[in-house]
TIVEX-978394 format. One record per residue: residue number from 1; residue in three letters; z, x, y of N, C-alpha, C in turn. Coordinates in pm, 1 decimal. Layout:
% residues N
<r><selo>NUM</selo><gumi>ALA</gumi><n_z>Z</n_z><n_x>X</n_x><n_y>Y</n_y><ca_z>Z</ca_z><ca_x>X</ca_x><ca_y>Y</ca_y><c_z>Z</c_z><c_x>X</c_x><c_y>Y</c_y></r>
...
//
This chain:
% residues 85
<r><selo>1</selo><gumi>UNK</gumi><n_z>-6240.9</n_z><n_x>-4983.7</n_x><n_y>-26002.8</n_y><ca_z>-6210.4</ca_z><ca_x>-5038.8</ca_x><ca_y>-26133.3</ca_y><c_z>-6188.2</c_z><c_x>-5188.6</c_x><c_y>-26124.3</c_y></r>
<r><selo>2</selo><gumi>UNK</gumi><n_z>-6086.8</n_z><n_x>-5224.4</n_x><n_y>-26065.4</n_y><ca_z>-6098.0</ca_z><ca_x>-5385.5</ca_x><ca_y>-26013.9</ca_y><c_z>-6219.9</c_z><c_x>-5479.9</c_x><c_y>-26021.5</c_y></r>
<r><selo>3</selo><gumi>UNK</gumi><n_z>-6278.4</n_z><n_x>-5390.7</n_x><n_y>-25871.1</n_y><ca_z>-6402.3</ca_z><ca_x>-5452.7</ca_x><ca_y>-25839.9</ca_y><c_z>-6513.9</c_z><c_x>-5487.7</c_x><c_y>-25989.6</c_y></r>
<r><selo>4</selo><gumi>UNK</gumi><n_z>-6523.1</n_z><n_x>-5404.4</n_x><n_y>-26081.4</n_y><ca_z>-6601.8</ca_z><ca_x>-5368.2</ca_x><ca_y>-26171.8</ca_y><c_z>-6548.2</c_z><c_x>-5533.1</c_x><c_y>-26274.4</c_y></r>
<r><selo>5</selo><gumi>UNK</gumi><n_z>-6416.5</n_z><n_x>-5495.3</n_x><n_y>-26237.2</n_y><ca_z>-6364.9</ca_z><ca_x>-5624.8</ca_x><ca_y>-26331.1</ca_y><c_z>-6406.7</c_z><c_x>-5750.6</c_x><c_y>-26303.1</c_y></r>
<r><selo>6</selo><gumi>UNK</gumi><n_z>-6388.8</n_z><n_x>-5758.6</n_x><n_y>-26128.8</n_y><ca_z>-6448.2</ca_z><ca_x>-5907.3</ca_x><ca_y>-26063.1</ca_y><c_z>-6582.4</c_z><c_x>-5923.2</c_x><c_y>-26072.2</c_y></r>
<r><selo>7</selo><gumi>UNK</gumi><n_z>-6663.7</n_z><n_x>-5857.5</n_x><n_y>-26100.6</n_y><ca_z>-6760.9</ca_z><ca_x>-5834.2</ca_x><ca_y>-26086.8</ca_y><c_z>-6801.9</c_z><c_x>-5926.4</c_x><c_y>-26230.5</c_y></r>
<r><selo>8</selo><gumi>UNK</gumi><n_z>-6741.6</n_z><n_x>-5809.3</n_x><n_y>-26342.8</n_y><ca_z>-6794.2</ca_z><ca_x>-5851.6</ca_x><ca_y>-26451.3</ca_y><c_z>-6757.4</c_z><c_x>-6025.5</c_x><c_y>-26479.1</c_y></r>
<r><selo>9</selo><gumi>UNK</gumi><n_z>-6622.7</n_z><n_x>-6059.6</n_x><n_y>-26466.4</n_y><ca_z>-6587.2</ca_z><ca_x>-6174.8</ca_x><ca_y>-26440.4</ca_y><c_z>-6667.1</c_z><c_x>-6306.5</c_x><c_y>-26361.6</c_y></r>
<r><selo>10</selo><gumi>UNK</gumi><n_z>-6710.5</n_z><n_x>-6269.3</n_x><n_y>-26256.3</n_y><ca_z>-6817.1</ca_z><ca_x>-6382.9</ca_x><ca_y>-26172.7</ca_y><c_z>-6925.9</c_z><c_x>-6387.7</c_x><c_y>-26271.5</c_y></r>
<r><selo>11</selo><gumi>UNK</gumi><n_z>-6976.4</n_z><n_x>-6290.8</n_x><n_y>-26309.8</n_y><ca_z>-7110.5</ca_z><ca_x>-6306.4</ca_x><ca_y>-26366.7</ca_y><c_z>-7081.4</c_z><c_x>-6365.9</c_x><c_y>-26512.7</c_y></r>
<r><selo>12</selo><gumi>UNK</gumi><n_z>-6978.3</n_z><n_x>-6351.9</n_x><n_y>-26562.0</n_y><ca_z>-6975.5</ca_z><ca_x>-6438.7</ca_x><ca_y>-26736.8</ca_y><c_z>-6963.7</c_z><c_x>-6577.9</c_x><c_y>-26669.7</c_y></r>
<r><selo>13</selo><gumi>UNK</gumi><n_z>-6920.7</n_z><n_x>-6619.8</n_x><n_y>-26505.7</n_y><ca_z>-6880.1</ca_z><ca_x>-6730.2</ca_x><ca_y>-26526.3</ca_y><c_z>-6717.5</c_z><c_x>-6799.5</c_x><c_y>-26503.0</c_y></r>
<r><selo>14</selo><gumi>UNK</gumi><n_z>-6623.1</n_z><n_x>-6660.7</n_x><n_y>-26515.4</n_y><ca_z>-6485.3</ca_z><ca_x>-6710.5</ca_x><ca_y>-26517.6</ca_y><c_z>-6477.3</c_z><c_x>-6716.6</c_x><c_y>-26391.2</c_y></r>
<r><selo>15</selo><gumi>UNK</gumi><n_z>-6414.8</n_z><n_x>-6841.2</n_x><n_y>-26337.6</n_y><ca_z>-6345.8</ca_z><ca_x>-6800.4</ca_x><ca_y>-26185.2</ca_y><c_z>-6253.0</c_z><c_x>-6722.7</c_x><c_y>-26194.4</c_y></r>
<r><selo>16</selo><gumi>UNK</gumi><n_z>-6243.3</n_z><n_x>-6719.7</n_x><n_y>-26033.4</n_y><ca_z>-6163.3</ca_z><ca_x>-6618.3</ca_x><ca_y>-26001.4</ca_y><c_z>-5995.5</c_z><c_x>-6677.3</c_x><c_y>-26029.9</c_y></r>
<r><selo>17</selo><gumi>UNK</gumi><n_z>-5983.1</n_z><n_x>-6795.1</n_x><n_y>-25982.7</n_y><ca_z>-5825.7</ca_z><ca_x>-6815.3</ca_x><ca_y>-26024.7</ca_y><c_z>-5773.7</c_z><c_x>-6826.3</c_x><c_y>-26182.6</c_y></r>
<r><selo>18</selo><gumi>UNK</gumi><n_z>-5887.9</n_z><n_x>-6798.5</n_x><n_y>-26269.3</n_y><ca_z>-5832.7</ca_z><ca_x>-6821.0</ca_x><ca_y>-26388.7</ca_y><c_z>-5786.0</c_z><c_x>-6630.8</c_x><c_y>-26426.9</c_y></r>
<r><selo>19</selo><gumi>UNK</gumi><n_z>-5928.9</n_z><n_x>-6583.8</n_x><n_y>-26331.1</n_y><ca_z>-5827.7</ca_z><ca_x>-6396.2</ca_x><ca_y>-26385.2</ca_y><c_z>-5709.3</c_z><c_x>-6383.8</c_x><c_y>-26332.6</c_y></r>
<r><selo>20</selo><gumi>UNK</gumi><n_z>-5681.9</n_z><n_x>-6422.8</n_x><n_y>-26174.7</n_y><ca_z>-5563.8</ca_z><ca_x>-6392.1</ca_x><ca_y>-26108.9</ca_y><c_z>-5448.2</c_z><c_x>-6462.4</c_x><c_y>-26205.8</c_y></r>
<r><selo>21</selo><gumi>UNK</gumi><n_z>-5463.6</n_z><n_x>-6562.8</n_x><n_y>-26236.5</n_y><ca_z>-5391.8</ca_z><ca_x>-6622.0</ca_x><ca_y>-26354.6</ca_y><c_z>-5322.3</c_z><c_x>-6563.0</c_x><c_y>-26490.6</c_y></r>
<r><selo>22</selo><gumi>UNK</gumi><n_z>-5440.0</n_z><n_x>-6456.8</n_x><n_y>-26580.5</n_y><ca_z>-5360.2</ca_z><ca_x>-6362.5</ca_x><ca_y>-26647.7</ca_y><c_z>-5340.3</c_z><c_x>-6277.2</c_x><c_y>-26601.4</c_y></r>
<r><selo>23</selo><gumi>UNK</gumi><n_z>-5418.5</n_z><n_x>-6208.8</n_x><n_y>-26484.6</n_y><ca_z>-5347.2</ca_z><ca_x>-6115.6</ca_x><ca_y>-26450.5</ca_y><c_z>-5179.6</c_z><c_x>-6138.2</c_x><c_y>-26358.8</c_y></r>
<r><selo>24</selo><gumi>UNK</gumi><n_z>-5150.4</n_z><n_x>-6225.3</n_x><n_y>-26323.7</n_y><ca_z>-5030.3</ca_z><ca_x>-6260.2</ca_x><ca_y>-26277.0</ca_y><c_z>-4916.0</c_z><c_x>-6257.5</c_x><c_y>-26402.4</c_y></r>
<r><selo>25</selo><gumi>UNK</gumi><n_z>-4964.0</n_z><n_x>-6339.2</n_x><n_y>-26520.5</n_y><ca_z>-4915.6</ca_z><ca_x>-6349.7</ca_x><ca_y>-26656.2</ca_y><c_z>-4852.3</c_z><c_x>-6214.8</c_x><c_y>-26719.4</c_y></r>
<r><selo>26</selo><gumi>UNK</gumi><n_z>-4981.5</n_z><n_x>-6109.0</n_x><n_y>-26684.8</n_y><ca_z>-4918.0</ca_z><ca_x>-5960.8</ca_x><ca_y>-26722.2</ca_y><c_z>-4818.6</c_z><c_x>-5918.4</c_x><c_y>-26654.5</c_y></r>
<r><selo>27</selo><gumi>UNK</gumi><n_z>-4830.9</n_z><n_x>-5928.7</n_x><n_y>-26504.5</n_y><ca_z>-4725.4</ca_z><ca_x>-5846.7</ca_x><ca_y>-26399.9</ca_y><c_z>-4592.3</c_z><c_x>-5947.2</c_x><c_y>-26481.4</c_y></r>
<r><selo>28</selo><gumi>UNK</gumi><n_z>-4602.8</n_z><n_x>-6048.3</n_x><n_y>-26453.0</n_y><ca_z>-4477.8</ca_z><ca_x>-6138.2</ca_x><ca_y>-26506.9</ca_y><c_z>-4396.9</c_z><c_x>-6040.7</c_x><c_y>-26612.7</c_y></r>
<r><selo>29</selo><gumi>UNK</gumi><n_z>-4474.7</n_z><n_x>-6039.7</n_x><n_y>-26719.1</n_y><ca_z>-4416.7</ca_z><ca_x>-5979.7</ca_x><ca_y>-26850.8</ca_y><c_z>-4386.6</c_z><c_x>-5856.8</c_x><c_y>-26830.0</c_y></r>
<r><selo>30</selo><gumi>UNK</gumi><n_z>-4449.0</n_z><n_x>-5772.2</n_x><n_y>-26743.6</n_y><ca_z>-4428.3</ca_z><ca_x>-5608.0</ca_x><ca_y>-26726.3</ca_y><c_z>-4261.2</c_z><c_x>-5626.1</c_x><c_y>-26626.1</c_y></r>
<r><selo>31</selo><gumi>UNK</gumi><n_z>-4269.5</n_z><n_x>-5743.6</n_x><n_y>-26576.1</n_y><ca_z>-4197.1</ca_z><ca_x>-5699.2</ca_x><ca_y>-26441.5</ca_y><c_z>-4004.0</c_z><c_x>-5740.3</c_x><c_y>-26492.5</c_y></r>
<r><selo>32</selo><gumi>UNK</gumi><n_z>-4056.6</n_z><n_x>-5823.2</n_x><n_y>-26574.5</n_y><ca_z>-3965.9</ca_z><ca_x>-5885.2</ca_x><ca_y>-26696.1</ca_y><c_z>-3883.8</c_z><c_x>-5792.7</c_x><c_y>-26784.7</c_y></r>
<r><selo>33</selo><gumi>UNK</gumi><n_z>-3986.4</n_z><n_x>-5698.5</n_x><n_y>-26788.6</n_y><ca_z>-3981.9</ca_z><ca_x>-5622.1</ca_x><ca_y>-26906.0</ca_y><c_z>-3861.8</c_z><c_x>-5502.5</c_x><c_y>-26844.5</c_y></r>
<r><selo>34</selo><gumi>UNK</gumi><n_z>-3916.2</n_z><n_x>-5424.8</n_x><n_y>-26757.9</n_y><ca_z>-3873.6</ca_z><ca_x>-5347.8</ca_x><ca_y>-26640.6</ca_y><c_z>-3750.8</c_z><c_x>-5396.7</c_x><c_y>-26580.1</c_y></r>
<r><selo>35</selo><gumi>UNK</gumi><n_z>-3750.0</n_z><n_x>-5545.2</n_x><n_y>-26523.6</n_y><ca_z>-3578.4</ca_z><ca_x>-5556.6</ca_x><ca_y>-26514.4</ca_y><c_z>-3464.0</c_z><c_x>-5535.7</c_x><c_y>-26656.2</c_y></r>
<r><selo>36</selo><gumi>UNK</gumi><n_z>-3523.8</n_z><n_x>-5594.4</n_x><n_y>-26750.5</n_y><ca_z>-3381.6</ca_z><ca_x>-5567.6</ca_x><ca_y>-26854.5</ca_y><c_z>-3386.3</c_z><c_x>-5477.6</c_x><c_y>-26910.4</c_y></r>
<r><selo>37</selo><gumi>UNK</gumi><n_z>-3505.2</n_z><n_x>-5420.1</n_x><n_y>-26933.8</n_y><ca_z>-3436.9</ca_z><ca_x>-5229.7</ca_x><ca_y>-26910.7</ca_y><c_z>-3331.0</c_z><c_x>-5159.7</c_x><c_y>-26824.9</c_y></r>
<r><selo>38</selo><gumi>UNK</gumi><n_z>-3369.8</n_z><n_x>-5234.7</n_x><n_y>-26664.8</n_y><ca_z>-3253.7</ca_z><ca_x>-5194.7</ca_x><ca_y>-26606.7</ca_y><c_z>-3118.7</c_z><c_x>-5232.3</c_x><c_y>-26635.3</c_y></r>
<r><selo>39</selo><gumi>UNK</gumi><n_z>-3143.8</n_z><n_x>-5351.8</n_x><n_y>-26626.5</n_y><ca_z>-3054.1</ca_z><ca_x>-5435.1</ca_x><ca_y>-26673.8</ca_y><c_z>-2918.2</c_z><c_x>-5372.1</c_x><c_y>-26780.6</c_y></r>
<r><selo>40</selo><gumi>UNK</gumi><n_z>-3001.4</n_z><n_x>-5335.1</n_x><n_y>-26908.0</n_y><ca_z>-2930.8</ca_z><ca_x>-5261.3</ca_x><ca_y>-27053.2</ca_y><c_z>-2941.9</c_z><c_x>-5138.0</c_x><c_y>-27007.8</c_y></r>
<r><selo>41</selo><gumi>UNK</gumi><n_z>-2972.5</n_z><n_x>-5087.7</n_x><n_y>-26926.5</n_y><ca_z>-2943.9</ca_z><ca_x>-4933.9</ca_x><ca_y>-26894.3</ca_y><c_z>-2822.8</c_z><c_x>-4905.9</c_x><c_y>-26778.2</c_y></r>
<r><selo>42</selo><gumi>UNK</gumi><n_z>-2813.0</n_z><n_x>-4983.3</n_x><n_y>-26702.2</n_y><ca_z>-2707.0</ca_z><ca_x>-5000.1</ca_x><ca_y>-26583.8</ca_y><c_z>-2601.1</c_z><c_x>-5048.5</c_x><c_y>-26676.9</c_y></r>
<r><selo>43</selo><gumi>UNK</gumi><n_z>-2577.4</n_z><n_x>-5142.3</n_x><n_y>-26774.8</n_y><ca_z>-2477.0</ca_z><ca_x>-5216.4</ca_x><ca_y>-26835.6</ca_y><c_z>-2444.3</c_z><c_x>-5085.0</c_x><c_y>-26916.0</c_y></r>
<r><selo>44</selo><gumi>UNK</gumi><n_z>-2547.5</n_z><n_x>-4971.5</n_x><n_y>-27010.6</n_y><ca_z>-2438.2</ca_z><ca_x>-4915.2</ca_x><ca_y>-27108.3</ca_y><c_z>-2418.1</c_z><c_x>-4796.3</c_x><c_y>-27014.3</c_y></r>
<r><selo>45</selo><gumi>UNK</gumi><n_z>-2431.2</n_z><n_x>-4748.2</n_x><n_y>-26923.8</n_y><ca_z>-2377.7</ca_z><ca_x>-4661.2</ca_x><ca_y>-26829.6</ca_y><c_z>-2251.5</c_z><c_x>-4692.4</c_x><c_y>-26731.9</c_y></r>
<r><selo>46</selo><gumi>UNK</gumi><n_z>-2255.6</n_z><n_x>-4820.8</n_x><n_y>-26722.9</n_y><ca_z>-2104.1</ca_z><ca_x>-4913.1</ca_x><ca_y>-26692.2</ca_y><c_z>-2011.4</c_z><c_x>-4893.6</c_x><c_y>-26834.9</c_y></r>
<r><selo>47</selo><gumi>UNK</gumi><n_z>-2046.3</n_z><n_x>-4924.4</n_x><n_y>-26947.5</n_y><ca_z>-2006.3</ca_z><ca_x>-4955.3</ca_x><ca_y>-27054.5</ca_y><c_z>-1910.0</c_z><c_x>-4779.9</c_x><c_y>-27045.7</c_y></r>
<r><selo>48</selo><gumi>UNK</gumi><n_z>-1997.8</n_z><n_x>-4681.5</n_x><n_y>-27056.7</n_y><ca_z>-1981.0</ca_z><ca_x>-4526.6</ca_x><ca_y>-27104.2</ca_y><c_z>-1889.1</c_z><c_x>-4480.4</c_x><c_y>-26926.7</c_y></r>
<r><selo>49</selo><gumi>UNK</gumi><n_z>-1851.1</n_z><n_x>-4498.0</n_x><n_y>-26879.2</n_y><ca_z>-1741.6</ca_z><ca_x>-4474.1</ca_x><ca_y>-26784.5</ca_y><c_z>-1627.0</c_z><c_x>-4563.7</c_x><c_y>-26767.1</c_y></r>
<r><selo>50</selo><gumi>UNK</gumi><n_z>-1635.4</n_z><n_x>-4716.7</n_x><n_y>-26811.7</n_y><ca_z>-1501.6</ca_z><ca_x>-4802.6</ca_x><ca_y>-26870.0</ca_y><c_z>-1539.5</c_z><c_x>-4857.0</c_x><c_y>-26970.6</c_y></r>
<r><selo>51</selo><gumi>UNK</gumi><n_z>-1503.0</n_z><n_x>-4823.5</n_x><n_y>-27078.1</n_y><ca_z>-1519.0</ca_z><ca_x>-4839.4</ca_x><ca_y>-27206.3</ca_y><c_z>-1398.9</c_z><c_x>-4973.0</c_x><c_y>-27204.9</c_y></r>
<r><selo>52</selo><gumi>UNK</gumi><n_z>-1276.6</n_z><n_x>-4982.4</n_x><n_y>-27157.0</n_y><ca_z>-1228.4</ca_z><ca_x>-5098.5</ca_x><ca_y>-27182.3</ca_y><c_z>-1286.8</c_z><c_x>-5253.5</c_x><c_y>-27122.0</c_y></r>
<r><selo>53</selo><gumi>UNK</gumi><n_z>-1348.3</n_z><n_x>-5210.0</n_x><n_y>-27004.8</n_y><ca_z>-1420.2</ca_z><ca_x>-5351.7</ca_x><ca_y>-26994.2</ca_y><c_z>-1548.2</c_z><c_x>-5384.2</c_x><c_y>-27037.9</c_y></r>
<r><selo>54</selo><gumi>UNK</gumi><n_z>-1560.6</n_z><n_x>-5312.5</n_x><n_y>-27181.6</n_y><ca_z>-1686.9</ca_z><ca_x>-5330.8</ca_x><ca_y>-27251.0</ca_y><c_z>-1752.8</c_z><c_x>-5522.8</c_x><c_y>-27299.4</c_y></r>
<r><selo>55</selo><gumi>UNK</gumi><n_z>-1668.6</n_z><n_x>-5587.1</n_x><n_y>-27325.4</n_y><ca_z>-1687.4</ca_z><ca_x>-5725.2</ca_x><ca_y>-27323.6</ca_y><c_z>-1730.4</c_z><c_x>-5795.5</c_x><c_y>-27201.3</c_y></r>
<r><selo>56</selo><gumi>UNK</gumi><n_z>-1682.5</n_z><n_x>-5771.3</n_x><n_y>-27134.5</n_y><ca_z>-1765.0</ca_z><ca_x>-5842.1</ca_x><ca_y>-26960.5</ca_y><c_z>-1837.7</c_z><c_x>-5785.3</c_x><c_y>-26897.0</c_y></r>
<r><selo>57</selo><gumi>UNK</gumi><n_z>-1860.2</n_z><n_x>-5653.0</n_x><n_y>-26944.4</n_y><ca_z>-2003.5</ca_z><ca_x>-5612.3</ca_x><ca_y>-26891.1</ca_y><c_z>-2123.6</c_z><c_x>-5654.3</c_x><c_y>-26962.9</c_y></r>
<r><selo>58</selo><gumi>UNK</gumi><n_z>-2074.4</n_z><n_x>-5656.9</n_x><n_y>-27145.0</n_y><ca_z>-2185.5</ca_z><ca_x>-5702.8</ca_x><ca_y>-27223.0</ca_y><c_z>-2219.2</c_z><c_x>-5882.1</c_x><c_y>-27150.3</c_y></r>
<r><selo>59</selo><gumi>UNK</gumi><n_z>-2118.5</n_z><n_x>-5943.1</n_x><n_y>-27155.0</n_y><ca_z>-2110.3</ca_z><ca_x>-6042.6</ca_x><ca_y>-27113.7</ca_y><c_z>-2214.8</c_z><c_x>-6075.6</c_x><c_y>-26989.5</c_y></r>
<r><selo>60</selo><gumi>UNK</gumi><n_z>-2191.4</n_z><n_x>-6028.5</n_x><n_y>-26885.5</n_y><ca_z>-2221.2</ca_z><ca_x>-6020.1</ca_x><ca_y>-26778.3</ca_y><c_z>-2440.9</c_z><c_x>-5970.9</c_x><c_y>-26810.0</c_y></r>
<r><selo>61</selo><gumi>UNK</gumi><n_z>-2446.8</n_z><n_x>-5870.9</n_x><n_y>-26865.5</n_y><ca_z>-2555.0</ca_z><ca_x>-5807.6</ca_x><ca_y>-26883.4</ca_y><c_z>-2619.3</c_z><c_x>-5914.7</c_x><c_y>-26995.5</c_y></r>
<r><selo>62</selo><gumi>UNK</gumi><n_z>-2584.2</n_z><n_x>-6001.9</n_x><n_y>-27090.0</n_y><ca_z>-2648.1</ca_z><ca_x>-6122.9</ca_x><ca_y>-27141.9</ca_y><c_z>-2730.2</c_z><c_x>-6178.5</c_x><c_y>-27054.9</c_y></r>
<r><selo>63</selo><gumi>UNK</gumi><n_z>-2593.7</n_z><n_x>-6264.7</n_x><n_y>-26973.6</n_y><ca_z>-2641.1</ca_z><ca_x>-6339.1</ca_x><ca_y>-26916.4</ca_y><c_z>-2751.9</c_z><c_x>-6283.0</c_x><c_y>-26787.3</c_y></r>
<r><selo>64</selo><gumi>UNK</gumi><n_z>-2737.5</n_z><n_x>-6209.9</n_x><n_y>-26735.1</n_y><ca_z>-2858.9</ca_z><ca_x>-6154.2</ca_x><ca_y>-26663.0</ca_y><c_z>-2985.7</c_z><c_x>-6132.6</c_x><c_y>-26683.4</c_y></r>
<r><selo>65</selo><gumi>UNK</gumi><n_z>-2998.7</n_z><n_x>-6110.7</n_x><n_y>-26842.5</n_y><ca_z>-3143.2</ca_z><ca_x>-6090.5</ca_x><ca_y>-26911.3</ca_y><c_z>-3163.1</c_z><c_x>-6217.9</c_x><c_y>-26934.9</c_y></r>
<r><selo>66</selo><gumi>UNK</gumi><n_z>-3026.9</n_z><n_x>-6312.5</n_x><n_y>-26997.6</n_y><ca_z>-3121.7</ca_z><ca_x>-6447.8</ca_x><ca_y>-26974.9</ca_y><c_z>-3224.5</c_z><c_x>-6537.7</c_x><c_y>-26890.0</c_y></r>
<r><selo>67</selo><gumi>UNK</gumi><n_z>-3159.4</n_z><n_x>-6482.2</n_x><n_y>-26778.5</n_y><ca_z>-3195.6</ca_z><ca_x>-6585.4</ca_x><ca_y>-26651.6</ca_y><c_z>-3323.3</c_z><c_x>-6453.2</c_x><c_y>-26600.9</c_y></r>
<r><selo>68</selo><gumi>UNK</gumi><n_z>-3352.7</n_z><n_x>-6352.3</n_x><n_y>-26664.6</n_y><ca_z>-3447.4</ca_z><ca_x>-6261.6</ca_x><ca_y>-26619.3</ca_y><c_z>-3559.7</c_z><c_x>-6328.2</c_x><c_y>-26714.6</c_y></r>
<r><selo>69</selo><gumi>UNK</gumi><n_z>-3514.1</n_z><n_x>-6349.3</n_x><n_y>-26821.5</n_y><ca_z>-3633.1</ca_z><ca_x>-6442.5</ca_x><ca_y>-26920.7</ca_y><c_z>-3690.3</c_z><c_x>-6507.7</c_x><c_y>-26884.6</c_y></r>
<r><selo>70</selo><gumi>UNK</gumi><n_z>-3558.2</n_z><n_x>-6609.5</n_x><n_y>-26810.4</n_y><ca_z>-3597.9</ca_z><ca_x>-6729.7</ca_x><ca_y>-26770.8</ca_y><c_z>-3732.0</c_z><c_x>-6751.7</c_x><c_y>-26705.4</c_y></r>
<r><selo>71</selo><gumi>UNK</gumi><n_z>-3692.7</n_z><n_x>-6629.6</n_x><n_y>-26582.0</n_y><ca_z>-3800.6</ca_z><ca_x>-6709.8</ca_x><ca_y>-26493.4</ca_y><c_z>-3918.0</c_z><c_x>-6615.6</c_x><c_y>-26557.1</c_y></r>
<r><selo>72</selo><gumi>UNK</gumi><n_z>-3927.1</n_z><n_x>-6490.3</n_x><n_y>-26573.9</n_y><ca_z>-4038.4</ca_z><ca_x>-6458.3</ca_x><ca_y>-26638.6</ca_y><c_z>-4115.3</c_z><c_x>-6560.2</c_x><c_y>-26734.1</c_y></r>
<r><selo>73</selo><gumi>UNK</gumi><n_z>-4067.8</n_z><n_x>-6639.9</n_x><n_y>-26811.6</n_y><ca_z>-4109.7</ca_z><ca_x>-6765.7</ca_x><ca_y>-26907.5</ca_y><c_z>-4183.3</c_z><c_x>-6822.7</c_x><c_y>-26789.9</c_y></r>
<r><selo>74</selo><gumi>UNK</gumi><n_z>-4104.6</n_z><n_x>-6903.9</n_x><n_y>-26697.7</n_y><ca_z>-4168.9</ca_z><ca_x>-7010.1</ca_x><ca_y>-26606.0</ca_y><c_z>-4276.7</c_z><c_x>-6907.1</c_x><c_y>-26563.1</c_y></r>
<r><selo>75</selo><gumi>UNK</gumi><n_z>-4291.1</n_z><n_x>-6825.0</n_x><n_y>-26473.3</n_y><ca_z>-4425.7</ca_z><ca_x>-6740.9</ca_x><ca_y>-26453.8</ca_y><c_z>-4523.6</c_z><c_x>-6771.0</c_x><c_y>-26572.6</c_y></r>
<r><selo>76</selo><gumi>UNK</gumi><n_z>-4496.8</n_z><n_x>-6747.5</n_x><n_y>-26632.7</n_y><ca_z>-4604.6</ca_z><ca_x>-6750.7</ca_x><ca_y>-26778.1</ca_y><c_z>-4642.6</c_z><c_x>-6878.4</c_x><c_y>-26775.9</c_y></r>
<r><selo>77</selo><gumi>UNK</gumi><n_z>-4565.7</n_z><n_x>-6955.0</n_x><n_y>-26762.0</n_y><ca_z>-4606.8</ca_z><ca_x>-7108.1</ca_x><ca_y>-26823.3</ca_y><c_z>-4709.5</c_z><c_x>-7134.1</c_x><c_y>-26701.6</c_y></r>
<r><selo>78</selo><gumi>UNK</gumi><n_z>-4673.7</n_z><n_x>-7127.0</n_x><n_y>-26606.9</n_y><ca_z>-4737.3</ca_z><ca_x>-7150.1</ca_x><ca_y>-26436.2</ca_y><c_z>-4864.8</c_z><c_x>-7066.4</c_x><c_y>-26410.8</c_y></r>
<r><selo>79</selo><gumi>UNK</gumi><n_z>-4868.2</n_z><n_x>-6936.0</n_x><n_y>-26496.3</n_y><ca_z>-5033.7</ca_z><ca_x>-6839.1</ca_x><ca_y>-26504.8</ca_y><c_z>-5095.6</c_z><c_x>-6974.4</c_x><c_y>-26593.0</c_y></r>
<r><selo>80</selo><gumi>UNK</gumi><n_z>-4990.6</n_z><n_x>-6998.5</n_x><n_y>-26700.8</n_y><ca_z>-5148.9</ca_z><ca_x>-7045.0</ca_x><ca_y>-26818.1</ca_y><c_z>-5167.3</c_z><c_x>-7203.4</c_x><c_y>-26766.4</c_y></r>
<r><selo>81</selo><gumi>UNK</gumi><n_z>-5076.8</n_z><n_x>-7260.2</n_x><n_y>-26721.8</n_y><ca_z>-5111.7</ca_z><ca_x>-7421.9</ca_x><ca_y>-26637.5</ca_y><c_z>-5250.0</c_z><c_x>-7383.3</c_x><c_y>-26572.7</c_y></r>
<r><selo>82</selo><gumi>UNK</gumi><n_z>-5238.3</n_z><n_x>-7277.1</n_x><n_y>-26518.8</n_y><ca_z>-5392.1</ca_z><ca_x>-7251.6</ca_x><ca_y>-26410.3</ca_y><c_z>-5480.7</c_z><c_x>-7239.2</c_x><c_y>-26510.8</c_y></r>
<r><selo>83</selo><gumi>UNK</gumi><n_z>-5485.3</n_z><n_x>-7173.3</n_x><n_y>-26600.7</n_y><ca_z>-5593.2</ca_z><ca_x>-7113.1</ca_x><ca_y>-26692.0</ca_y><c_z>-5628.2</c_z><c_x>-7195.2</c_x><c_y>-26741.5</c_y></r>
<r><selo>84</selo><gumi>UNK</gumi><n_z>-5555.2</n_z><n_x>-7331.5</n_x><n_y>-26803.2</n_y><ca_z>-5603.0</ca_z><ca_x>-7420.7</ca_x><ca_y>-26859.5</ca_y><c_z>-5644.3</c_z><c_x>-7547.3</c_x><c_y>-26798.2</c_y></r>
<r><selo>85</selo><gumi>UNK</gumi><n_z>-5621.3</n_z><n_x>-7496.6</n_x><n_y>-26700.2</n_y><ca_z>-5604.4</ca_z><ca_x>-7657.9</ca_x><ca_y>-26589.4</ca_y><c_z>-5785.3</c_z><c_x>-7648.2</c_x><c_y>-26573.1</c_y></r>
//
């Protein structure tokens, strides 16, 4: 299946670092995606066994998806620099 892809890809013309490029772009977003799931799933299962330290876990679980954004963003920005470069 790959191959079929590179394949089709050489022959329109695209190089190769511009596919590895979205395809890096996707894993980014999937992989992004997949941590703050964990992320909000570990936090309300913390949350549902101490319910009183419900504020610093939310707390805590913010800021973790932020900085999970974060770099997922920079990935993205760094696939499409290639793509457009």
């Amino acid at each position: 299946m790959l191959s079929a892809i590179l394949l089709q890809a050489a022959a329109a013309g695209l190089s190769l670092s511009k596919l590895g490029a979205t395809l890096g772009a996707g894993l980014a977003v999937i992989g992004a995606g997949l941590g703050i799931g964990k992320i909000g799933g570990s936090a309300m299962e913390a949350i549902g066994r101490q319910p009183s330290a419900s504020g610093d876990i939310r707390t805590s679980m913010i800021i973790m998806a932020a900085l999970v954004e974060g770099t997922a963003l920079f990935a993205i920005v760094v696939c499409f620099l290639v793509v457009f470069q």
